[in-house]
C-alpha positions as CSV (number, residue, x, y, z in Angstrom):
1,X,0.0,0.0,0.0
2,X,1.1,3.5,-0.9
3,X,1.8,5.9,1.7
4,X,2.8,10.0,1.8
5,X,5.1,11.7,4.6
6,X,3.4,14.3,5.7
7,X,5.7,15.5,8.4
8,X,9.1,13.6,9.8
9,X,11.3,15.3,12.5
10,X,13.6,13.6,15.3
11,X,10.1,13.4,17.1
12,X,7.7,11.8,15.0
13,X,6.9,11.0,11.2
14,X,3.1,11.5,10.0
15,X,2.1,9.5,7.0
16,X,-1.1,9.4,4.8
17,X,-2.4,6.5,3.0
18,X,-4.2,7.7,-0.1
19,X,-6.3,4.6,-0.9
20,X,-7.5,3.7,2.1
21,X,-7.6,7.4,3.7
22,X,-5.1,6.2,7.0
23,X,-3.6,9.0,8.8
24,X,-0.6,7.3,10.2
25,X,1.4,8.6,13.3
26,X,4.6,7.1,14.8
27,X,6.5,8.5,17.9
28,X,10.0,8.6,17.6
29,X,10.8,9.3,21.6
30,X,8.9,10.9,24.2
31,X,7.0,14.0,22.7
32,X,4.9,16.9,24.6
33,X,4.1,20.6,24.1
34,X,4.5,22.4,20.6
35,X,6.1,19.8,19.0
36,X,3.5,17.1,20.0
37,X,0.5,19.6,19.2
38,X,2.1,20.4,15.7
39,X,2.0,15.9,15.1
40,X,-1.5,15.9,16.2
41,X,-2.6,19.4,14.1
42,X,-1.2,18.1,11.1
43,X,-2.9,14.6,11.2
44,X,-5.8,16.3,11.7
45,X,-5.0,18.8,8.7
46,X,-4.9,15.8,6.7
47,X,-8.3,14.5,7.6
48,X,-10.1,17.6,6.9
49,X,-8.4,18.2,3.5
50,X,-8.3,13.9,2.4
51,X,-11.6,13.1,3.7
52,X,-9.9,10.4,6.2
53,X,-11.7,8.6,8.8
54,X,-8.9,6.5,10.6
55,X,-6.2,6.9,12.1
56,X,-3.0,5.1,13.4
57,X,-1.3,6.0,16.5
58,X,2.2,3.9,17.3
59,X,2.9,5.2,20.4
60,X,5.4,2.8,21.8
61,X,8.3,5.4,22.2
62,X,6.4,7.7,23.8
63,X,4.9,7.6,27.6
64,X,2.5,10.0,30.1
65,X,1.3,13.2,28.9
66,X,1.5,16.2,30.9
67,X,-1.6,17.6,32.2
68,X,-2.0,20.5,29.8
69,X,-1.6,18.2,26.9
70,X,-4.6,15.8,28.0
71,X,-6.4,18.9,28.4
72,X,-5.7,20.0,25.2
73,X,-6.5,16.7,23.2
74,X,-9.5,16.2,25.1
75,X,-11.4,19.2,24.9
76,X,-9.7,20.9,22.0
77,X,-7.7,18.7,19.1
78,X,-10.4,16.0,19.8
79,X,-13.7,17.5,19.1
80,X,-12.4,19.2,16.4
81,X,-11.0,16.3,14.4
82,X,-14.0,13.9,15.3
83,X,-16.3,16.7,13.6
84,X,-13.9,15.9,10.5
85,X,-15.0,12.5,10.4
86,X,-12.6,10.7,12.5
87,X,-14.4,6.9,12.6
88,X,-11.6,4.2,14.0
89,X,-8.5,4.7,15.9
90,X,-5.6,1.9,15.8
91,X,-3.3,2.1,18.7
92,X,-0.1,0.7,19.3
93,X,0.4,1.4,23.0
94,X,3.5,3.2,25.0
95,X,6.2,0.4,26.1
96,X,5.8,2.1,29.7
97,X,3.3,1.2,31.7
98,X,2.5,4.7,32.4
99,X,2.5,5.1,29.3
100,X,-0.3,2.8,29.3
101,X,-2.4,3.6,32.1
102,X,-2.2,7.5,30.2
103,X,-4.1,6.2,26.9
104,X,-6.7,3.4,28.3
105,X,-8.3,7.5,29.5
106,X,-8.5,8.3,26.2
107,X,-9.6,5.2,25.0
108,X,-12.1,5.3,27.5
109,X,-13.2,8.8,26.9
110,X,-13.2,8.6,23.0
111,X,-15.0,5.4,22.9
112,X,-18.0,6.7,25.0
113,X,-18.2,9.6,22.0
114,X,-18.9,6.9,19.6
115,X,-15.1,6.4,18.4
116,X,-14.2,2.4,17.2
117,X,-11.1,1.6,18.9
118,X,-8.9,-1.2,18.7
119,X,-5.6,-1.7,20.6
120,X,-2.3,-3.8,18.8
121,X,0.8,-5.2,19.4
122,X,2.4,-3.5,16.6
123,X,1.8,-1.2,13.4
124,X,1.2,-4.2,10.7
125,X,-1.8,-5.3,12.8
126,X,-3.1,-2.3,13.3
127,X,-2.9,-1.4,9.4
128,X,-4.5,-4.3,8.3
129,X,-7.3,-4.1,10.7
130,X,-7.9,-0.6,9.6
131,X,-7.5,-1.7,5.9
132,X,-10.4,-3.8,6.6
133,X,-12.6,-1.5,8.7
């Protein structure tokens, strides 16, 4: 399957997969602030201007947020790119435990606002699954 880089820095590389409208995240290292917001903006960029409706987290490099960034994703970046059309989530989860226990809340949260969510061992599972959603 075809993909596009978006974005790639030392942090994290964003791709898009034109034929089956994936917006594609992977973590590099531990990422917060600006330079987590700008990963997250762009993706959801992408799904407003591509029409996507999934998206692929691999988060194993990173691990907790800080409090300002749940905030943010939770009452800001989320609602806005659920309005774009955001339909199933694949997540590859922190190595950390905390890590862990930081995205089961927004699994939690995001599945009670009608979000599909499915959680992976690594990125090829989650790709396929989202191939076939």
């Amino acid at each position: 399957m075809s993909s596009t880089t978006i974005s790639d820095s030392e942090y994290a590389t964003l791709w898009f997969y034109p034929d089956t409208k994936i917006v594609h995240h992977q973590f590099h290292k531990f990422i917060y602030g600006e330079e987590f917001r700008k990963v997250l903006e762009k993706g959801l960029e992408t799904f407003k201007d591509k029409g996507a409706q999934k998206w692929l987290s691999d988060d194993r490099k990173n691990s907790t947020l800080s409090t300002e960034d749940t905030e943010w994703c939770q009452q800001d970046w989320f609602p806005r790119v659920f309005q774009a059309g955001w339909k199933y989530w694949a997540i590859v989860l922190p190595d950390k435990i905390v890590g862990k226990f930081n995205m089961q809340r927004f699994i939690d949260a995001y599945s009670k606002q009608g979000l599909t969510i499915e959680v992976f061992g690594d990125a090829d599972e989650a790709l396929k699954w989202l191939e076939a959603v």
